[in-house]
Gaussian input, Z-matrix of N, CA and C with variables (Angstrom, degrees):
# hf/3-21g

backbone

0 1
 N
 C     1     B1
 C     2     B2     1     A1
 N     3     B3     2     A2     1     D1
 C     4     B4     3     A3     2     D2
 C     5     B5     4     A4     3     D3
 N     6     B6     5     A5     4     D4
 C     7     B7     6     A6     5     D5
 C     8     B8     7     A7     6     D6
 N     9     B9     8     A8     7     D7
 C    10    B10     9     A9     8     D8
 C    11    B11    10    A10     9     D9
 N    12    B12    11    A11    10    D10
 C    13    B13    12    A12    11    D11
 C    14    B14    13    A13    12    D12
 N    15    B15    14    A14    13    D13
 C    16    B16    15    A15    14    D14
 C    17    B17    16    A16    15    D15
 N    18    B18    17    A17    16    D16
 C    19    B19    18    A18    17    D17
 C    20    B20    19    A19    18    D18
 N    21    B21    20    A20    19    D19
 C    22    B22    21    A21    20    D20
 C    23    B23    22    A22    21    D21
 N    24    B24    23    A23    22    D22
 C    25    B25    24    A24    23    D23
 C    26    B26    25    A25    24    D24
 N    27    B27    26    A26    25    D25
 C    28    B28    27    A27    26    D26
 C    29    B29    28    A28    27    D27
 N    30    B30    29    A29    28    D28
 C    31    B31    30    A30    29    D29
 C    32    B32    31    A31    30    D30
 N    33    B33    32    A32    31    D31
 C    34    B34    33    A33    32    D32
 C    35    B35    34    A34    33    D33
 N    36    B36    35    A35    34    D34
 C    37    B37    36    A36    35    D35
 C    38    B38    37    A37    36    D36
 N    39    B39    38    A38    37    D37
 C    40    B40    39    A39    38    D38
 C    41    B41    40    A40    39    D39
 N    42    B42    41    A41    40    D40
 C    43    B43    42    A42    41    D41
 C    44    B44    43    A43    42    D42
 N    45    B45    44    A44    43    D43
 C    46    B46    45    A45    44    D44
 C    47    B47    46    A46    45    D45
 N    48    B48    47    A47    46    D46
 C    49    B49    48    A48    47    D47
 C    50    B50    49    A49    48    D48
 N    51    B51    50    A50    49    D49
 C    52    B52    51    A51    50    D50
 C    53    B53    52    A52    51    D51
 N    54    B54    53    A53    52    D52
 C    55    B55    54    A54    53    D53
 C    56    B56    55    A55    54    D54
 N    57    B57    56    A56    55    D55
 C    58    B58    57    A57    56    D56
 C    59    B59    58    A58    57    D57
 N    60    B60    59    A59    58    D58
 C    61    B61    60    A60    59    D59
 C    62    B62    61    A61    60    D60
 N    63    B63    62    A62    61    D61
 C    64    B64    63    A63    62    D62
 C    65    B65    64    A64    63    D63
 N    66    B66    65    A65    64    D64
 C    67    B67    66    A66    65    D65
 C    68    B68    67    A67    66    D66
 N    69    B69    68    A68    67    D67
 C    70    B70    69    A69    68    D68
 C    71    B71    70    A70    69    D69
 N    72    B72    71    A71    70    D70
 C    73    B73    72    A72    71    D71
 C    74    B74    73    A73    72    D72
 N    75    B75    74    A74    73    D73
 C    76    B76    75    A75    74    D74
 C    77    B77    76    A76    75    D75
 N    78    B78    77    A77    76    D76
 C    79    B79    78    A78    77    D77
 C    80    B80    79    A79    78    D78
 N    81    B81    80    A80    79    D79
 C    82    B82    81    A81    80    D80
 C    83    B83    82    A82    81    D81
 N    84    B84    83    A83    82    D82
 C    85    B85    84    A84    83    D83
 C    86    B86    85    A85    84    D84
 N    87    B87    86    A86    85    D85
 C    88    B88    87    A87    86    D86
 C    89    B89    88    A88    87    D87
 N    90    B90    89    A89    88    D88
 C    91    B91    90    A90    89    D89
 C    92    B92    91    A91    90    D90
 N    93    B93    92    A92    91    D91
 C    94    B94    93    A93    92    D92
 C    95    B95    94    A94    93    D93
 N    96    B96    95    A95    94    D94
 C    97    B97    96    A96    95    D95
 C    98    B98    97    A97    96    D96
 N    99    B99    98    A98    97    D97
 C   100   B100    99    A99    98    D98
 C   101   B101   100   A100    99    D99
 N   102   B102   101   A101   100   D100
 C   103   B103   102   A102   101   D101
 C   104   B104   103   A103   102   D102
 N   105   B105   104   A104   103   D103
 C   106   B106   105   A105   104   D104
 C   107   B107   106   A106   105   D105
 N   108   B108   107   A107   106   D106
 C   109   B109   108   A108   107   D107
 C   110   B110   109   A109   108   D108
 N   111   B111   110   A110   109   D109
 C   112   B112   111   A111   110   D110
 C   113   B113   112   A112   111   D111
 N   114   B114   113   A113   112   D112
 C   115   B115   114   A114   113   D113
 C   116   B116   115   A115   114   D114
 N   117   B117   116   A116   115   D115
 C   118   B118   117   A117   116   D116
 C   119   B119   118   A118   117   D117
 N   120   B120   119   A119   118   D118
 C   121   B121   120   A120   119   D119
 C   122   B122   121   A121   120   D120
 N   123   B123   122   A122   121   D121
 C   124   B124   123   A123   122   D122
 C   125   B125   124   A124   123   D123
 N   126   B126   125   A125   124   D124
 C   127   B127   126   A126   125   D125
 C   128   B128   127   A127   126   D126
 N   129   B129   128   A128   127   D127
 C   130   B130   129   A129   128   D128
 C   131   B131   130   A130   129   D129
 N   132   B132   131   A131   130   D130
 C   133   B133   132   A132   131   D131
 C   134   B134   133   A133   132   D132
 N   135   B135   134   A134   133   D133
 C   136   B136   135   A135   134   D134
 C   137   B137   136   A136   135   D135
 N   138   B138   137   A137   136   D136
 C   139   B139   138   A138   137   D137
 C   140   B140   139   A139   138   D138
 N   141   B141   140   A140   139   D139
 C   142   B142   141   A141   140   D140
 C   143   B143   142   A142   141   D141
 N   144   B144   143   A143   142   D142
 C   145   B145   144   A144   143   D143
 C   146   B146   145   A145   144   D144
 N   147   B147   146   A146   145   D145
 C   148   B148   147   A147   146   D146
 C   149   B149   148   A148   147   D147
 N   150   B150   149   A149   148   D148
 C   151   B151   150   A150   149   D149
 C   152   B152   151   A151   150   D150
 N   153   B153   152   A152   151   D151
 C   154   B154   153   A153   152   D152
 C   155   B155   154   A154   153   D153
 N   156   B156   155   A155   154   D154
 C   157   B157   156   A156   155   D155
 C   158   B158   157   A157   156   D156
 N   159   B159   158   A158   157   D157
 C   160   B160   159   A159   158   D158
 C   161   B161   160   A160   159   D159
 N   162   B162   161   A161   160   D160
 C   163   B163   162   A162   161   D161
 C   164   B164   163   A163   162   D162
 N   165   B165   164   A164   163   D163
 C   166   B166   165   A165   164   D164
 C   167   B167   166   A166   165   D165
 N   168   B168   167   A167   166   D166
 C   169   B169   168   A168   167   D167
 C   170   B170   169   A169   168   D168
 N   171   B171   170   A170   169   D169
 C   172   B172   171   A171   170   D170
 C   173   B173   172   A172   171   D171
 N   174   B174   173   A173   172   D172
 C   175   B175   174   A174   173   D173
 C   176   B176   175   A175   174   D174
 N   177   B177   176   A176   175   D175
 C   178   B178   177   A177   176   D176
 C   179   B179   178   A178   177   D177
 N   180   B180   179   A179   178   D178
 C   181   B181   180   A180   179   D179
 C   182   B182   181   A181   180   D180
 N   183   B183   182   A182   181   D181
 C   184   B184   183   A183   182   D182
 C   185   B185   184   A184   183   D183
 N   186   B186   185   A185   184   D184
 C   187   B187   186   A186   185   D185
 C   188   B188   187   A187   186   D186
 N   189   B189   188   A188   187   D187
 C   190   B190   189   A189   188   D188
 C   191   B191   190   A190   189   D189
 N   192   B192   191   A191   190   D190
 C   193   B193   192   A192   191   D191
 C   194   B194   193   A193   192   D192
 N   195   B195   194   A194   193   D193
 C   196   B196   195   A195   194   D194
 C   197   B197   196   A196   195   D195
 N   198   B198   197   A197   196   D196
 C   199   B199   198   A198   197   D197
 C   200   B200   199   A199   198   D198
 N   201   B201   200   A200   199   D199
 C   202   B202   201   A201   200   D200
 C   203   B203   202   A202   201   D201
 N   204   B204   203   A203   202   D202
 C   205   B205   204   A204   203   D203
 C   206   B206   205   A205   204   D204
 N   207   B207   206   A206   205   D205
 C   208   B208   207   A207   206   D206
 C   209   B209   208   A208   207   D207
 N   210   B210   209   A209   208   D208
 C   211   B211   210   A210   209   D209
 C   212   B212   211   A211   210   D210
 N   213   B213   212   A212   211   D211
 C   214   B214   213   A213   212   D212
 C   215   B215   214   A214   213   D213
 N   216   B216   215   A215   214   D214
 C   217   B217   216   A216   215   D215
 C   218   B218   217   A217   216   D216
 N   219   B219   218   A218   217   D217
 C   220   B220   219   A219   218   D218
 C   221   B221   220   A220   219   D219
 N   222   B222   221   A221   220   D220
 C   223   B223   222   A222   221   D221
 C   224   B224   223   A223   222   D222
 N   225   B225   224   A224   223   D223
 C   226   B226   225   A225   224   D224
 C   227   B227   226   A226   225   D225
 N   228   B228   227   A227   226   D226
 C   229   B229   228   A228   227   D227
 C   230   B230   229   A229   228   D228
 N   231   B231   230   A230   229   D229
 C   232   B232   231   A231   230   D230
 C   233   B233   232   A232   231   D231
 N   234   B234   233   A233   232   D232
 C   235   B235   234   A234   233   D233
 C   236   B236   235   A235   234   D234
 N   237   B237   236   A236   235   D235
 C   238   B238   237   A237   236   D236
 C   239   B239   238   A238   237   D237
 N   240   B240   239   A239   238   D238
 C   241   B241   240   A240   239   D239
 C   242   B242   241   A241   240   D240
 N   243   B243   242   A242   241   D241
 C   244   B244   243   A243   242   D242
 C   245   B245   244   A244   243   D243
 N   246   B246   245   A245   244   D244
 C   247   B247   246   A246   245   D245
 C   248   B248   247   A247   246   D246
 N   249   B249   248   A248   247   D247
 C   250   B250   249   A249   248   D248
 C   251   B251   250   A250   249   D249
 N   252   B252   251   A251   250   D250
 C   253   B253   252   A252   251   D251
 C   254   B254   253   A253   252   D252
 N   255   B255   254   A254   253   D253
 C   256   B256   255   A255   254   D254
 C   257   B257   256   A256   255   D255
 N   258   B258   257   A257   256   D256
 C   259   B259   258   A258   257   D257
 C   260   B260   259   A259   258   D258
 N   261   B261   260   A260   259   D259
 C   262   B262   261   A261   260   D260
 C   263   B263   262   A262   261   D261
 N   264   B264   263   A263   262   D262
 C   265   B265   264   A264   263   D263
 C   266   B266   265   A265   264   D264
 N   267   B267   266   A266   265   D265
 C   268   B268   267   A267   266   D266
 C   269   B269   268   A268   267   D267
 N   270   B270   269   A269   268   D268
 C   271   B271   270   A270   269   D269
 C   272   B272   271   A271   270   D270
 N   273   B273   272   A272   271   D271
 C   274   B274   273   A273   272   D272
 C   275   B275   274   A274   273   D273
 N   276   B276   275   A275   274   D274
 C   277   B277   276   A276   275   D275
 C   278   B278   277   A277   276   D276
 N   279   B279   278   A278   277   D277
 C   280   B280   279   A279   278   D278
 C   281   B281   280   A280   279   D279
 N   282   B282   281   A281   280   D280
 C   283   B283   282   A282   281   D281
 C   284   B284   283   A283   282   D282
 N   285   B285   284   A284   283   D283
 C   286   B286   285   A285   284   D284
 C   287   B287   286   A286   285   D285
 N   288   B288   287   A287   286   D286
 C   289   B289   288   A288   287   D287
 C   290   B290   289   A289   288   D288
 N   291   B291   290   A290   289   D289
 C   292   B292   291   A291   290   D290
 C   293   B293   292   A292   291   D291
 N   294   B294   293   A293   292   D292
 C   295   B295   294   A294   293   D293
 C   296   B296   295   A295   294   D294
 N   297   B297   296   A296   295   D295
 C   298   B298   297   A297   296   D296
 C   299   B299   298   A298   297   D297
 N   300   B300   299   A299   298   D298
 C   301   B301   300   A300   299   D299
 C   302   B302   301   A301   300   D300
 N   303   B303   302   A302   301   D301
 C   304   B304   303   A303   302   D302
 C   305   B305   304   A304   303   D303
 N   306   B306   305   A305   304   D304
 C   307   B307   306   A306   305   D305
 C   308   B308   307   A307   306   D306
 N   309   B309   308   A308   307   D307
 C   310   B310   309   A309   308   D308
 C   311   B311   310   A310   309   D309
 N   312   B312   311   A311   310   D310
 C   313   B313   312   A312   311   D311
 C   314   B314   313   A313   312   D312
 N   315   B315   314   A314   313   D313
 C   316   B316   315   A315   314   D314
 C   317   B317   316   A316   315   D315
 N   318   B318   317   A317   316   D316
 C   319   B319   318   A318   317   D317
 C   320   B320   319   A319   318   D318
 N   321   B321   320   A320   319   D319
 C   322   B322   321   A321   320   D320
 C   323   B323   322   A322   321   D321

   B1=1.4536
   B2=1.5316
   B3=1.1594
   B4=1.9692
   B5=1.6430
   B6=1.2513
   B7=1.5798
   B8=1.6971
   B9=0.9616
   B10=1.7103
   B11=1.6506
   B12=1.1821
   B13=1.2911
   B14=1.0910
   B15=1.1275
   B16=1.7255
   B17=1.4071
   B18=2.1420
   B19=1.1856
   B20=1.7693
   B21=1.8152
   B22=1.7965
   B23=1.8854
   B24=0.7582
   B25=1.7179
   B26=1.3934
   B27=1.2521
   B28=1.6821
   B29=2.1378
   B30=1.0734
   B31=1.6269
   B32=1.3412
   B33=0.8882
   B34=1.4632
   B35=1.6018
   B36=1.2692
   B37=1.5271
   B38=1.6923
   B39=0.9112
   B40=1.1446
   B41=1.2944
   B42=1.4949
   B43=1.5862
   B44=1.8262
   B45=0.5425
   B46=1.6376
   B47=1.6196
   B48=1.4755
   B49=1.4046
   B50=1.4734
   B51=1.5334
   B52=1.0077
   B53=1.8491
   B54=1.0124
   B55=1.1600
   B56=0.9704
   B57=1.2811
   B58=1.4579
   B59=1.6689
   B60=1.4310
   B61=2.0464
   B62=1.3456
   B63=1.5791
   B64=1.3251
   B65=1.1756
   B66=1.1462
   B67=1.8079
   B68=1.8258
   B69=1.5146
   B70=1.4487
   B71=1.4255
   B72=1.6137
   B73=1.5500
   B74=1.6573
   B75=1.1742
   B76=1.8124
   B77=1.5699
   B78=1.3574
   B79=1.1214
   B80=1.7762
   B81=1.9165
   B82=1.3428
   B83=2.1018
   B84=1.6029
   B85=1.2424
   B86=1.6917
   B87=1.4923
   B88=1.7648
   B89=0.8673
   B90=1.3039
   B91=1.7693
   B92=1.4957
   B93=1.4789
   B94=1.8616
   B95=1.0566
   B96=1.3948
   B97=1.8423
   B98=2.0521
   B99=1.0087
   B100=1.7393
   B101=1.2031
   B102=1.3977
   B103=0.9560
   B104=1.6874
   B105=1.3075
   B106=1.2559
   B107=0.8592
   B108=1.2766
   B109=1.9044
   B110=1.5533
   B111=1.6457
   B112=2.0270
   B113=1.5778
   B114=1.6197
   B115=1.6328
   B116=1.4503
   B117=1.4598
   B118=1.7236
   B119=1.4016
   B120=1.2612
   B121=1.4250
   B122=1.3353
   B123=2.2022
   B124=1.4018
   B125=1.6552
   B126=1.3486
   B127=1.2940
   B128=1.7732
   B129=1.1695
   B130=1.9702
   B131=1.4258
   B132=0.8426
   B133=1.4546
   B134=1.8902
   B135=1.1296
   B136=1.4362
   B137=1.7977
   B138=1.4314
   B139=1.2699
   B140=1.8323
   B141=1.2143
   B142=1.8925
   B143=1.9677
   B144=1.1265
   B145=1.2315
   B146=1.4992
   B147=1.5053
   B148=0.9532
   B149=1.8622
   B150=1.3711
   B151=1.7724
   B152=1.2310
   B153=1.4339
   B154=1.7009
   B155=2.0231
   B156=1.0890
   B157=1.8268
   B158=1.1667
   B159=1.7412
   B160=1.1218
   B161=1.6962
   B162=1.6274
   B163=1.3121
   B164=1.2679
   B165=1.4543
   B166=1.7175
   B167=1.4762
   B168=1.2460
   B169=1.8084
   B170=2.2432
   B171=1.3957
   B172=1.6886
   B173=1.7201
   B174=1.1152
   B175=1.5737
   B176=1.6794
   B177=1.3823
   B178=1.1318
   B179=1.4363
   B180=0.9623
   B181=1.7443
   B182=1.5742
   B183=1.3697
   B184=1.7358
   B185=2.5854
   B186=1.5173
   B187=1.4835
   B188=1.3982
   B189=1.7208
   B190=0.8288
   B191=1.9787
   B192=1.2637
   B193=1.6207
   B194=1.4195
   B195=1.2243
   B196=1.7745
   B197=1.1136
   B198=1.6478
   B199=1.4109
   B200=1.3778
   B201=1.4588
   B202=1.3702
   B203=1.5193
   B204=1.8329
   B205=1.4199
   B206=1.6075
   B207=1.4023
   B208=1.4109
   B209=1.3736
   B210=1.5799
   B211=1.2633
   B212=1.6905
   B213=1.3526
   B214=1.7931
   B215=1.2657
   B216=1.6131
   B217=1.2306
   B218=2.0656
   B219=1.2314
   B220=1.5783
   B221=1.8609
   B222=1.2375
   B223=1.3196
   B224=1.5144
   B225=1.6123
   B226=0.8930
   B227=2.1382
   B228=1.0788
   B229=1.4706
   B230=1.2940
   B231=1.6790
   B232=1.3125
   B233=1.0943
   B234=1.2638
   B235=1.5597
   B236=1.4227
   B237=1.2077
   B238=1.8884
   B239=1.2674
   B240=1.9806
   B241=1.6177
   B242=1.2124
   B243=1.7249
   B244=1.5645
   B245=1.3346
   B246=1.2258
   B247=1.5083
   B248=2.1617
   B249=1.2419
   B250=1.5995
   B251=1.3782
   B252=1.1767
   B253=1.6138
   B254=1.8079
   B255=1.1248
   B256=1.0292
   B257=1.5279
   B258=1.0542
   B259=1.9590
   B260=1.1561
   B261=1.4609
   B262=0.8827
   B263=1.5183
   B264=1.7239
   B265=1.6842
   B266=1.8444
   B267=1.4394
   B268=1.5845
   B269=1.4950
   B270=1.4489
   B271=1.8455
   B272=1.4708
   B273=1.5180
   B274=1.2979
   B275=1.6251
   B276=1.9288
   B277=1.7248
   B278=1.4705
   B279=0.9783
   B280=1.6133
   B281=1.6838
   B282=1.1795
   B283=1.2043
   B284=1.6922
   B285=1.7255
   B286=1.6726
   B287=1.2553
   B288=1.5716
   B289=2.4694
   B290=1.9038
   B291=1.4382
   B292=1.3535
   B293=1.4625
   B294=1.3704
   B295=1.6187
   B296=1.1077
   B297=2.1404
   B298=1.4643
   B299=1.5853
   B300=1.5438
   B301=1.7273
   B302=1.4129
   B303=1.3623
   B304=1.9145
   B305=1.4387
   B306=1.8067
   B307=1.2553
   B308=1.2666
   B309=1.3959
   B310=1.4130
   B311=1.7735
   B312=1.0448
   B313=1.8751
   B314=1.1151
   B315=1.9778
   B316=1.5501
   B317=0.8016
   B318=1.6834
   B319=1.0477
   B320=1.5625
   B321=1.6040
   B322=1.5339
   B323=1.6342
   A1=110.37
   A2=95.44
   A3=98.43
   A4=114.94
   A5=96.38
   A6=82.49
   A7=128.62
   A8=97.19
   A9=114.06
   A10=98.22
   A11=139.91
   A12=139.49
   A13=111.96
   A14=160.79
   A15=172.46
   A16=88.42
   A17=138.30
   A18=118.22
   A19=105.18
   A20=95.15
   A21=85.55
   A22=97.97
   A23=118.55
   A24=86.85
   A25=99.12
   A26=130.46
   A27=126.37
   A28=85.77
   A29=84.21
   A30=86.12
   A31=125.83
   A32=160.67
   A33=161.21
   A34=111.78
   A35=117.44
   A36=158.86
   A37=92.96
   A38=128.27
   A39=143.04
   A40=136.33
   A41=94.50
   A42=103.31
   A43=94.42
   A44=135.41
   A45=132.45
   A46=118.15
   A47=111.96
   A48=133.53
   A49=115.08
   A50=141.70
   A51=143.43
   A52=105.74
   A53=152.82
   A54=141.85
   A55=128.92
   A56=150.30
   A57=162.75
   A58=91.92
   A59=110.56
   A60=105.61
   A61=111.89
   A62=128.01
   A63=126.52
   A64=131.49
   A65=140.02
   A66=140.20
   A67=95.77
   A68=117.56
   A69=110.13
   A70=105.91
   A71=94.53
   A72=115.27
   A73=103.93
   A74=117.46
   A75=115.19
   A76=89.74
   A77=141.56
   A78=124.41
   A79=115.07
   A80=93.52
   A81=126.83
   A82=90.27
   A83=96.26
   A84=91.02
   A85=137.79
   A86=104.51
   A87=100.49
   A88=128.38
   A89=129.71
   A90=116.63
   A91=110.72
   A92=124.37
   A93=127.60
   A94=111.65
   A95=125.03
   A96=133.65
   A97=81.69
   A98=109.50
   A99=94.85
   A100=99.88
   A101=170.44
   A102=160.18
   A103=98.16
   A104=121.10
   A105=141.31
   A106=101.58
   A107=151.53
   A108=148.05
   A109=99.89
   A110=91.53
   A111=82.42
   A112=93.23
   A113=105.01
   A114=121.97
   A115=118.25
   A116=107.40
   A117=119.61
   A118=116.59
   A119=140.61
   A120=147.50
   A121=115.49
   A122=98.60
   A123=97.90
   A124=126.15
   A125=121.76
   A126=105.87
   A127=125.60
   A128=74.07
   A129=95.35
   A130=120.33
   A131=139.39
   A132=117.42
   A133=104.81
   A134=113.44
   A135=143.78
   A136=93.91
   A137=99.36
   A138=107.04
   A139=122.80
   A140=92.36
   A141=113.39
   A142=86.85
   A143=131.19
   A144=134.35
   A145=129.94
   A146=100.47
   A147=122.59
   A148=132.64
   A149=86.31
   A150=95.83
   A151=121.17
   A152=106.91
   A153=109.73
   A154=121.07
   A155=80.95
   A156=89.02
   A157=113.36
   A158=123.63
   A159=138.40
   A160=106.73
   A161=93.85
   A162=106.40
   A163=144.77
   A164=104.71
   A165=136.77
   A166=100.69
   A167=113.36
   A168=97.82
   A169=90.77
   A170=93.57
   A171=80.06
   A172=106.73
   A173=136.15
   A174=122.80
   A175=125.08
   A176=93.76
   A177=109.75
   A178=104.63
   A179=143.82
   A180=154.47
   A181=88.51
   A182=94.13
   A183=103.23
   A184=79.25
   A185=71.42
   A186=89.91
   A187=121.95
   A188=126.13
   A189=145.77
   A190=64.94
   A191=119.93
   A192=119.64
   A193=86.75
   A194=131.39
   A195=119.31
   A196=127.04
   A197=110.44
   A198=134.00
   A199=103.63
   A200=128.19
   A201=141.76
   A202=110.48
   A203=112.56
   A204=96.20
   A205=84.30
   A206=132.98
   A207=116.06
   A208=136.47
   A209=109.41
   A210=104.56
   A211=98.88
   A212=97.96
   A213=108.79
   A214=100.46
   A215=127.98
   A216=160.26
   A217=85.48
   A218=108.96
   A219=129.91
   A220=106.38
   A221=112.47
   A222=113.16
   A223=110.40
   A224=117.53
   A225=159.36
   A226=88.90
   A227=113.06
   A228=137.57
   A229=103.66
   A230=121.16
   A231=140.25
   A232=113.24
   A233=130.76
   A234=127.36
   A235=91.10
   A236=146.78
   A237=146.67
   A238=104.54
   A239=122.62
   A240=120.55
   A241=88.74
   A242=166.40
   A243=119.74
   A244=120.59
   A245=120.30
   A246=118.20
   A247=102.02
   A248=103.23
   A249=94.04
   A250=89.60
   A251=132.92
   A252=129.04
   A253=97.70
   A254=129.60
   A255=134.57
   A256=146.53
   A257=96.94
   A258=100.96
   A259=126.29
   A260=128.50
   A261=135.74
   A262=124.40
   A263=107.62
   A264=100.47
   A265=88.16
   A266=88.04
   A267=111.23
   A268=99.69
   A269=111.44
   A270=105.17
   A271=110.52
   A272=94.50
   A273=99.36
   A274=122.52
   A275=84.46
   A276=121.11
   A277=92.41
   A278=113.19
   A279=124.66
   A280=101.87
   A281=141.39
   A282=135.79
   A283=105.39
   A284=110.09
   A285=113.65
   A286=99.59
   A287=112.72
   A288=99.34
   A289=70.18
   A290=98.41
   A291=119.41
   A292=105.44
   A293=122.68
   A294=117.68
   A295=137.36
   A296=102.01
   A297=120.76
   A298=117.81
   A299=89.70
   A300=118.96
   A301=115.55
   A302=124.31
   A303=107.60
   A304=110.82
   A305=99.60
   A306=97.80
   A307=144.43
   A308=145.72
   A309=138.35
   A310=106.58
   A311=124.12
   A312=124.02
   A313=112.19
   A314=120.89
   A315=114.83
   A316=115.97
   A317=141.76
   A318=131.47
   A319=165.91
   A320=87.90
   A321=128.80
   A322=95.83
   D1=-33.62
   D2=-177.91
   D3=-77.26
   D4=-28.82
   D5=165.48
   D6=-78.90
   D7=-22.25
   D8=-178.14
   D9=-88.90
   D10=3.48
   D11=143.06
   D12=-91.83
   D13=-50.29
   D14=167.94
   D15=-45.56
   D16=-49.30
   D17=-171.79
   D18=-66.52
   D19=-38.40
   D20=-165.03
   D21=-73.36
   D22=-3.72
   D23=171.20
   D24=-85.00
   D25=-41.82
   D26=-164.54
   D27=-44.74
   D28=-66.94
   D29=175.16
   D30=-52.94
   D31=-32.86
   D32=61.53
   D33=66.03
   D34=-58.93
   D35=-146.20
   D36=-99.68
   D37=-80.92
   D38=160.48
   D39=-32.91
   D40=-35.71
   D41=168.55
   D42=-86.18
   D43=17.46
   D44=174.57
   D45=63.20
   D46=21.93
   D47=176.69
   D48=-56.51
   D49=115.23
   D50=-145.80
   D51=-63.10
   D52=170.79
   D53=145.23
   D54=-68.66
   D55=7.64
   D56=173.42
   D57=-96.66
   D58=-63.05
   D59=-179.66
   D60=-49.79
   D61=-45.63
   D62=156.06
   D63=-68.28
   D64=-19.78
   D65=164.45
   D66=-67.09
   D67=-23.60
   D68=-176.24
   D69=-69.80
   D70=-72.32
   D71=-171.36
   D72=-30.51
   D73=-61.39
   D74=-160.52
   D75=-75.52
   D76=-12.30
   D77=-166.67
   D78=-82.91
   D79=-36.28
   D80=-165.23
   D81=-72.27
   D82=-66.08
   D83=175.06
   D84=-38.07
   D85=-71.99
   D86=159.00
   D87=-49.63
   D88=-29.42
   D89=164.18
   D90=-58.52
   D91=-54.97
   D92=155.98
   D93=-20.46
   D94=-66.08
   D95=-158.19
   D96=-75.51
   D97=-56.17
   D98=-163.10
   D99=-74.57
   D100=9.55
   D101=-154.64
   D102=-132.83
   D103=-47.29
   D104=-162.41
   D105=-91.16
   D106=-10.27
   D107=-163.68
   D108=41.96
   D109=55.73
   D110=176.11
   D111=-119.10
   D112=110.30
   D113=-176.57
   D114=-106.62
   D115=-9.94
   D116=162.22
   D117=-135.65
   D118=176.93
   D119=172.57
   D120=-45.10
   D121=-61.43
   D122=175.52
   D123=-55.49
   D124=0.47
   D125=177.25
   D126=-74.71
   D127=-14.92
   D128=-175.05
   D129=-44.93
   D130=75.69
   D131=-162.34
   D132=-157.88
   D133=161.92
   D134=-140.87
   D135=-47.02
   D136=-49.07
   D137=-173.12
   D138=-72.01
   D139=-38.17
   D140=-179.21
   D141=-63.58
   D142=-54.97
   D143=173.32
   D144=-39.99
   D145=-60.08
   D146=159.25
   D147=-41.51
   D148=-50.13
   D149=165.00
   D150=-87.05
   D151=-13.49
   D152=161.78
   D153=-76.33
   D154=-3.06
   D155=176.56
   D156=-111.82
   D157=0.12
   D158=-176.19
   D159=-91.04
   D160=-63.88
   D161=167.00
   D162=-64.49
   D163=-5.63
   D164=165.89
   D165=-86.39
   D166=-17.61
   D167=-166.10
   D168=-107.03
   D169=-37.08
   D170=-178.67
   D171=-77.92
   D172=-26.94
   D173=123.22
   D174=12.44
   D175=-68.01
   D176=-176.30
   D177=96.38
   D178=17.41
   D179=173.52
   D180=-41.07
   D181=165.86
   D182=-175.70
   D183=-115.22
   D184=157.15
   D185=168.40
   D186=-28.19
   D187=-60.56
   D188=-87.14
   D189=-139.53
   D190=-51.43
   D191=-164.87
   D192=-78.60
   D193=-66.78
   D194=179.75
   D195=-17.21
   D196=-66.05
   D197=155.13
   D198=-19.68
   D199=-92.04
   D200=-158.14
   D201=-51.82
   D202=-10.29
   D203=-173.33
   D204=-102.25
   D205=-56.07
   D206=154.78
   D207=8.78
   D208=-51.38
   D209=-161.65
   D210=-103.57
   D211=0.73
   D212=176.84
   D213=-67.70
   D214=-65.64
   D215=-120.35
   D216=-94.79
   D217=-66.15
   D218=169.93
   D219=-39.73
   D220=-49.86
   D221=-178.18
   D222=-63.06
   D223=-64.17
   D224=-168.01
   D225=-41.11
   D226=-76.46
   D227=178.53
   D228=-34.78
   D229=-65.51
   D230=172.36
   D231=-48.49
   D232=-26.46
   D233=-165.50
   D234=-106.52
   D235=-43.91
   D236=-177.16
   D237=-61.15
   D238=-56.00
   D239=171.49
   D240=-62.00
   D241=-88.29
   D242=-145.34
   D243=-60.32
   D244=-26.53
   D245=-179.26
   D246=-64.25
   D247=-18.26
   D248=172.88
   D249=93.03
   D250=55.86
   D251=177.33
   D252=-132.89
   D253=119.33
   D254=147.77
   D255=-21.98
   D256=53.72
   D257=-178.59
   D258=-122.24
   D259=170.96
   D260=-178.96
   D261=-55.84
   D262=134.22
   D263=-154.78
   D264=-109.98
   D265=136.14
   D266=-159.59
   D267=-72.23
   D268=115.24
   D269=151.43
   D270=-152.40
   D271=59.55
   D272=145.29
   D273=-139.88
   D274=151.14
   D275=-146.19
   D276=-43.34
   D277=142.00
   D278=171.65
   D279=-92.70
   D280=123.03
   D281=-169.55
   D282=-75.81
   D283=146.12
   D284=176.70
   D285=-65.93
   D286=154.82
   D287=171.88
   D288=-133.96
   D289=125.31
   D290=174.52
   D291=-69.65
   D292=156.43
   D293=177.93
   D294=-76.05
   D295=11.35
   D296=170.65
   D297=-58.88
   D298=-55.90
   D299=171.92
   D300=-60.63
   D301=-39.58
   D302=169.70
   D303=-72.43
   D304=153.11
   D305=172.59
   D306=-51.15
   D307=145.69
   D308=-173.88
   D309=-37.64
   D310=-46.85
   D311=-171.65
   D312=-73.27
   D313=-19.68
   D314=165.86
   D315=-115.46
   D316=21.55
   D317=124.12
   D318=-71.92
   D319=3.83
   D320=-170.39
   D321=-111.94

């Protein structure tokens, strides 16, 4: 799993992705893989996800942080199927975060 995070930031990097969106993504992600007992690619899947949005919400995470690990997990997926790697193909709902929940500077 750690190498296939170390590739998507090289990729990450490259795509000209700010460093703050990437210090998230790998941050959001390894907390997933350690939390989730996800130790290869194939573990990824609808359900391991699923209880990761469960356990983000009894957390107590706001919408808006769920979301952001979502869209880690979504990136993450997208970037392995172009590399031609076999994983799990993402369809689950990414939640809306109304512009109550972003901070005052990105919601203006």
């Amino acid at each position: 799993m750690e190498n296939a995070l170390e590739a998507f930031r090289d990729h990450l990097i490259r795509e000209g992705r700010s460093p703050t969106t990437i210090r998230k993504y790998l941050k959001d992600l390894r907390q997933f893989s350690r939390e989730c007992g996800i130790f290869q690619l194939s573990d990824i899947t609808r359900e391991r996800i699923n209880e990761w949005i469960l356990t983000l919400r009894e957390k107590n995470c706001a919408t808006g942080t769920i979301a952001n690990h979502l869209w880690a997990i979504k990136a993450l997926l997208k970037f392995l199927e172009g590399k031609g790697v076999s994983v799990y193909k993402f369809d689950i709902r990414i939640p809306v975060v109304s512009t109550l929940e972003c901070p005052r500077s990105l919601a203006t």
